[in-house]
MMTF fields as JSON, N, C-alpha, C and O atoms, coordinates in Angstrom:
{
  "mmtfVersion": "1.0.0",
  "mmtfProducer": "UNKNOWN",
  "numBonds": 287,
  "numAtoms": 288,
  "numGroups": 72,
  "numChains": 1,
  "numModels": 1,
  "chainsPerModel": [1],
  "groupsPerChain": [72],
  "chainIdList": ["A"],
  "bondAtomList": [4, 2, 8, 6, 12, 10, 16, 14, 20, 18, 24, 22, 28, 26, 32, 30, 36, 34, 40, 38, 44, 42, 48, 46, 52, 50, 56, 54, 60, 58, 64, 62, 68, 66, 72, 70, 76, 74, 80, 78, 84, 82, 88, 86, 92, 90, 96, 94, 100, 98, 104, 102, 108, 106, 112, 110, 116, 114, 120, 118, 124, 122, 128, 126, 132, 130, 136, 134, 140, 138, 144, 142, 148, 146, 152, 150, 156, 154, 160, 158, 164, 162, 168, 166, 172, 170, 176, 174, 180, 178, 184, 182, 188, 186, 192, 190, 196, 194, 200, 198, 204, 202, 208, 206, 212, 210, 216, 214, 220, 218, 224, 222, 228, 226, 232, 230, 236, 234, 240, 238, 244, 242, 248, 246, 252, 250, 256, 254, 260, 258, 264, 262, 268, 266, 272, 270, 276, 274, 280, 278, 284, 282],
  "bondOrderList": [1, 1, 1, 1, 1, 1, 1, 1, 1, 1, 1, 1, 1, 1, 1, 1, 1, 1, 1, 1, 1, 1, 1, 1, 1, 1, 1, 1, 1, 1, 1, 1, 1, 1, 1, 1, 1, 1, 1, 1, 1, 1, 1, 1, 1, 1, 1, 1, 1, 1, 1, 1, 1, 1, 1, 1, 1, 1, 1, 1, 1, 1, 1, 1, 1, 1, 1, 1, 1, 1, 1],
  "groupList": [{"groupName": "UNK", "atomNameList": ["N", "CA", "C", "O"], "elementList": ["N", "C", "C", "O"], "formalChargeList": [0, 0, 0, 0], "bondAtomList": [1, 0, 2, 1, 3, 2], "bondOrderList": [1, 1, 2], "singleLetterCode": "X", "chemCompType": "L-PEPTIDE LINKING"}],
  "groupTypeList": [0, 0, 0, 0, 0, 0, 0, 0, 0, 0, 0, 0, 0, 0, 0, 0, 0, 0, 0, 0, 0, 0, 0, 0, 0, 0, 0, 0, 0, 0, 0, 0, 0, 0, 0, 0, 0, 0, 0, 0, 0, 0, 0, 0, 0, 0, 0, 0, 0, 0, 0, 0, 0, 0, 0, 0, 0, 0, 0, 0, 0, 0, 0, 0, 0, 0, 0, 0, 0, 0, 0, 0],
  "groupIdList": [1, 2, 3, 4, 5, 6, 7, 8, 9, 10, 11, 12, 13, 14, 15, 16, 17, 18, 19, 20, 21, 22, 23, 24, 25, 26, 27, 28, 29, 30, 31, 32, 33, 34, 35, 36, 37, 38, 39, 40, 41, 42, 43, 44, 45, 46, 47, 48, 49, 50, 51, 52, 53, 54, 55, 56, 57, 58, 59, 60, 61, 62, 63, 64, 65, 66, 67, 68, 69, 70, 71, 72],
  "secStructList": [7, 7, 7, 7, 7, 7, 7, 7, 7, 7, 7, 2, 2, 2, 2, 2, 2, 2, 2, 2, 2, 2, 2, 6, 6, 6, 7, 7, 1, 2, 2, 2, 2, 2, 2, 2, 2, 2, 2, 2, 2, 2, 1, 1, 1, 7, 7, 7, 7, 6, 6, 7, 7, 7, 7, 2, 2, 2, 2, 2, 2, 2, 2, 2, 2, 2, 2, 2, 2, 2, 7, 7],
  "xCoordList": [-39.189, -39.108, -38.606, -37.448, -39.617, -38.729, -37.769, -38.172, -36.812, -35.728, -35.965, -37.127, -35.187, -35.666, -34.084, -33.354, -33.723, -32.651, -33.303, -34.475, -32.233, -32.795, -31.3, -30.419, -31.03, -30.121, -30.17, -31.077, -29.181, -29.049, -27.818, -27.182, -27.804, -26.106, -26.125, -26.981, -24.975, -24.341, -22.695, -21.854, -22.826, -21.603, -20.169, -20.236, -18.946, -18.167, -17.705, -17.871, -17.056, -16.576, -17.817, -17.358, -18.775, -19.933, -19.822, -19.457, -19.903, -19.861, -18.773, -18.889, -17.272, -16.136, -16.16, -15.597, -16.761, -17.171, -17.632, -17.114, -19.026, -20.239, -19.248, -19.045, -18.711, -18.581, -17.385, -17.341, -16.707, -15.616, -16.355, -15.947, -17.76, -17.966, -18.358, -17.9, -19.13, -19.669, -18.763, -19.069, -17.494, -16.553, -16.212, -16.03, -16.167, -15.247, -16.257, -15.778, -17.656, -18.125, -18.687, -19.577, -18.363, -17.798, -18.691, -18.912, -19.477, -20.564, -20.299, -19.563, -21.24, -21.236, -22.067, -22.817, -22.008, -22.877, -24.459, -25.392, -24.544, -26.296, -26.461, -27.315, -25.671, -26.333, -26.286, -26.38, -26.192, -25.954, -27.603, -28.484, -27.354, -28.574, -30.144, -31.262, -29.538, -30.82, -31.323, -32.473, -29.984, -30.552, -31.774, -32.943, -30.797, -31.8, -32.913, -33.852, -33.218, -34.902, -35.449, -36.539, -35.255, -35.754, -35.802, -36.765, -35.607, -35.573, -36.619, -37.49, -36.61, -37.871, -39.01, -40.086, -38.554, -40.312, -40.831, -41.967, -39.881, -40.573, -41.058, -41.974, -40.563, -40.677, -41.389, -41.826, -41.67, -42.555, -42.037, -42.933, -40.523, -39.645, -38.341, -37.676, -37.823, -36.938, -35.409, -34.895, -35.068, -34.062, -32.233, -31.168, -32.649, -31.742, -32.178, -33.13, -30.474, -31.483, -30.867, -29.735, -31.902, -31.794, -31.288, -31.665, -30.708, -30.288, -28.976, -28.386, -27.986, -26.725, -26.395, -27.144, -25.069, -24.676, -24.082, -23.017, -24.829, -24.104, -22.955, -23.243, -21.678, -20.749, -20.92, -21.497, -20.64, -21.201, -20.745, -21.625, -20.064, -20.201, -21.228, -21.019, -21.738, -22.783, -23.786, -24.43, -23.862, -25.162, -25.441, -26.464, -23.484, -24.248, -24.519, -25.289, -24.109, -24.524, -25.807, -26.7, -25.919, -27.731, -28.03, -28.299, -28.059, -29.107, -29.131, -30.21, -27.796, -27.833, -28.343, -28.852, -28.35, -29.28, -30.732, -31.278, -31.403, -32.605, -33.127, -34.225, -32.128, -32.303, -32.444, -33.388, -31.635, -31.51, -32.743, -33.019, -33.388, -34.773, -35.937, -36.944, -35.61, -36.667, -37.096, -38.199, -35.559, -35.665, -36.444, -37.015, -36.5, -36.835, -37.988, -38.314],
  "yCoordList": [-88.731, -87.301, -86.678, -86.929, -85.627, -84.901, -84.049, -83.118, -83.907, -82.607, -81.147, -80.937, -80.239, -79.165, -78.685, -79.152, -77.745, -76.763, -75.75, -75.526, -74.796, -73.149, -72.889, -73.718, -71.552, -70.73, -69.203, -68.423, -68.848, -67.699, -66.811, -67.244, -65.541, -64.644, -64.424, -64.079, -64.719, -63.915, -62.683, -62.618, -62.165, -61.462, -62.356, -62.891, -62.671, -63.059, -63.325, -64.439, -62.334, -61.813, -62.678, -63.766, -62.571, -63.157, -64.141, -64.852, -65.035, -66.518, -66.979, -68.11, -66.374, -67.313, -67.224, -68.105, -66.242, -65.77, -66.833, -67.579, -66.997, -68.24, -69.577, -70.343, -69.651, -70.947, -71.484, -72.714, -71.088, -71.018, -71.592, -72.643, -70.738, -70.896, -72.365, -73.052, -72.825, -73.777, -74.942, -75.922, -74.83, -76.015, -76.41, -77.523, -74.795, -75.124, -75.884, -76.178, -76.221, -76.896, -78.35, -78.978, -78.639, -79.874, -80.02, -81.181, -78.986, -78.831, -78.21, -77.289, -79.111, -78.433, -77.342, -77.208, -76.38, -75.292, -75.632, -74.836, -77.351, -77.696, -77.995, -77.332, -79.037, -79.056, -78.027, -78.305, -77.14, -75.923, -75.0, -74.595, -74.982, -74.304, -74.957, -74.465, -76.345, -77.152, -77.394, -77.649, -77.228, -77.393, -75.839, -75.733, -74.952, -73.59, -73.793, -73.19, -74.315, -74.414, -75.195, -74.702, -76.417, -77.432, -76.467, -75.859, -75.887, -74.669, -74.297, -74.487, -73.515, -72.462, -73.069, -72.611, -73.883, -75.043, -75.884, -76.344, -76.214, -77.11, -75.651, -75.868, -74.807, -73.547, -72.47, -71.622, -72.161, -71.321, -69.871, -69.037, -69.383, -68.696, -68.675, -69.7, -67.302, -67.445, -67.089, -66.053, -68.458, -68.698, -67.786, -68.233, -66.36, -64.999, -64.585, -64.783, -63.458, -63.266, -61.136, -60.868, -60.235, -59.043, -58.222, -57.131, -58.021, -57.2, -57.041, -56.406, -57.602, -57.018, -55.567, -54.639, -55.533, -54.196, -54.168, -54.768, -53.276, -53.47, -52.335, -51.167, -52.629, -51.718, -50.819, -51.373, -49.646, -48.419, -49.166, -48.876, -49.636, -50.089, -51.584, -52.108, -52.009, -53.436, -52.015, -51.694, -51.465, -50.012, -49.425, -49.319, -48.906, -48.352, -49.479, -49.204, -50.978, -51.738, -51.989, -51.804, -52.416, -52.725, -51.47, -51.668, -49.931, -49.053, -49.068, -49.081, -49.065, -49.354, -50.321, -50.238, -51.341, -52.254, -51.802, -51.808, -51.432, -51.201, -50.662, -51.009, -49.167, -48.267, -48.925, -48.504, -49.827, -50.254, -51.598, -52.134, -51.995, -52.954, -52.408, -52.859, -50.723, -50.146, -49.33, -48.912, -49.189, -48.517, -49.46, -48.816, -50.699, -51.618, -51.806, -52.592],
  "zCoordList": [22.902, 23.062, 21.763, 21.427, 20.747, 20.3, 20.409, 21.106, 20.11, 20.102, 19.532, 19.185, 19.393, 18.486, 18.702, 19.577, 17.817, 17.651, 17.884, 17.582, 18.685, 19.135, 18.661, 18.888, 17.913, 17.502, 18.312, 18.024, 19.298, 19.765, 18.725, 17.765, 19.31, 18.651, 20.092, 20.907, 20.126, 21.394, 21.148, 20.251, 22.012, 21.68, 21.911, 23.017, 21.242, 21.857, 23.055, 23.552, 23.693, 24.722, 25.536, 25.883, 25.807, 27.054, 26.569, 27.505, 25.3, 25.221, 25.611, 26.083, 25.609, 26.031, 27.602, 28.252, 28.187, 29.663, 30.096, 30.927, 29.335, 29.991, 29.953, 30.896, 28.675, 28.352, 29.253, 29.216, 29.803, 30.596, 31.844, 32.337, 32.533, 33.417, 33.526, 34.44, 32.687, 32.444, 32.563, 33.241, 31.818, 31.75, 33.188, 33.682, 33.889, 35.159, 36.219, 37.314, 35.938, 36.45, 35.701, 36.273, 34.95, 34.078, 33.263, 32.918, 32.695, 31.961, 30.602, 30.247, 29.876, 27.953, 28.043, 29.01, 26.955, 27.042, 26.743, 26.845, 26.253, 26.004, 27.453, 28.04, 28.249, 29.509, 30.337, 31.532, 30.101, 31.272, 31.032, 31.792, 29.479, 28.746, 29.27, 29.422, 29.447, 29.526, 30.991, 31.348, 31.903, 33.147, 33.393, 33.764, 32.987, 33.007, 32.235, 32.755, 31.317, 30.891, 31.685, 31.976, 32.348, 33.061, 34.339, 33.87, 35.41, 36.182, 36.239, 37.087, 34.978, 34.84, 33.843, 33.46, 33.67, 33.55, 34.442, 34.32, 35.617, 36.778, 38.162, 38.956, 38.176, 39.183, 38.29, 39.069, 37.111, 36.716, 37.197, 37.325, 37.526, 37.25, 36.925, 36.775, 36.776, 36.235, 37.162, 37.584, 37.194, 38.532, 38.785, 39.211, 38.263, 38.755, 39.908, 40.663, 39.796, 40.854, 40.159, 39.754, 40.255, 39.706, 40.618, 40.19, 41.553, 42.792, 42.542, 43.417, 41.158, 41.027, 41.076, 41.381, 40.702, 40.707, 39.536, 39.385, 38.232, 37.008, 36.67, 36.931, 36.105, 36.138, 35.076, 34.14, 34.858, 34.33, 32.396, 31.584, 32.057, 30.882, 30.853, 29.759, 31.259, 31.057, 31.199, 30.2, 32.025, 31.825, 30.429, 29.752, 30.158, 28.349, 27.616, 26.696, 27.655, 26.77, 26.956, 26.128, 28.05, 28.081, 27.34, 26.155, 27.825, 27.209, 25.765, 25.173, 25.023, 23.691, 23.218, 22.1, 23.829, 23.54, 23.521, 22.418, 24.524, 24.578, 23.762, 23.326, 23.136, 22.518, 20.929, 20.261, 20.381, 19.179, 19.086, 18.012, 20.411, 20.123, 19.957, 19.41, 20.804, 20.265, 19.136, 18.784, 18.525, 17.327, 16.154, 15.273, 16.09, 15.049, 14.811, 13.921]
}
């Protein structure tokens, strides 16, 4: 099997979030990463679920976000 490197940015704050979550289930952040690609390459979606409730600041970040992918 070849390997490959993938490089994300994440914001701080959400990586010590994730990465936390991850430990507390005895997981590195590659196997956690990897169970989620293996997921959504054996099911051919993508295993969220979108029916949260986002709190009014994850709202302005997403839109600023949106706003600054579409500016480019």
């Amino acid at each position: 099997m070849t390997t490959t490197n993938y490089n994300i940015r994440l914001d701080q704050e959400l990586r010590d979030r994730a990465f936390s979550v991850f430990e507390s289930y005895g997981l590195t952040p590659s196997q956690a990463i990897k169970l989620f690609l293996n997921q959504v390459a054996e099911t051919n979606t993508v295993p969220l679920s979108f029916d949260y409730q986002a709190t009014p600041s994850a709202i302005i970040q997403e839109g600023d976000s949106l706003h600054l992918m579409a500016a480019k």
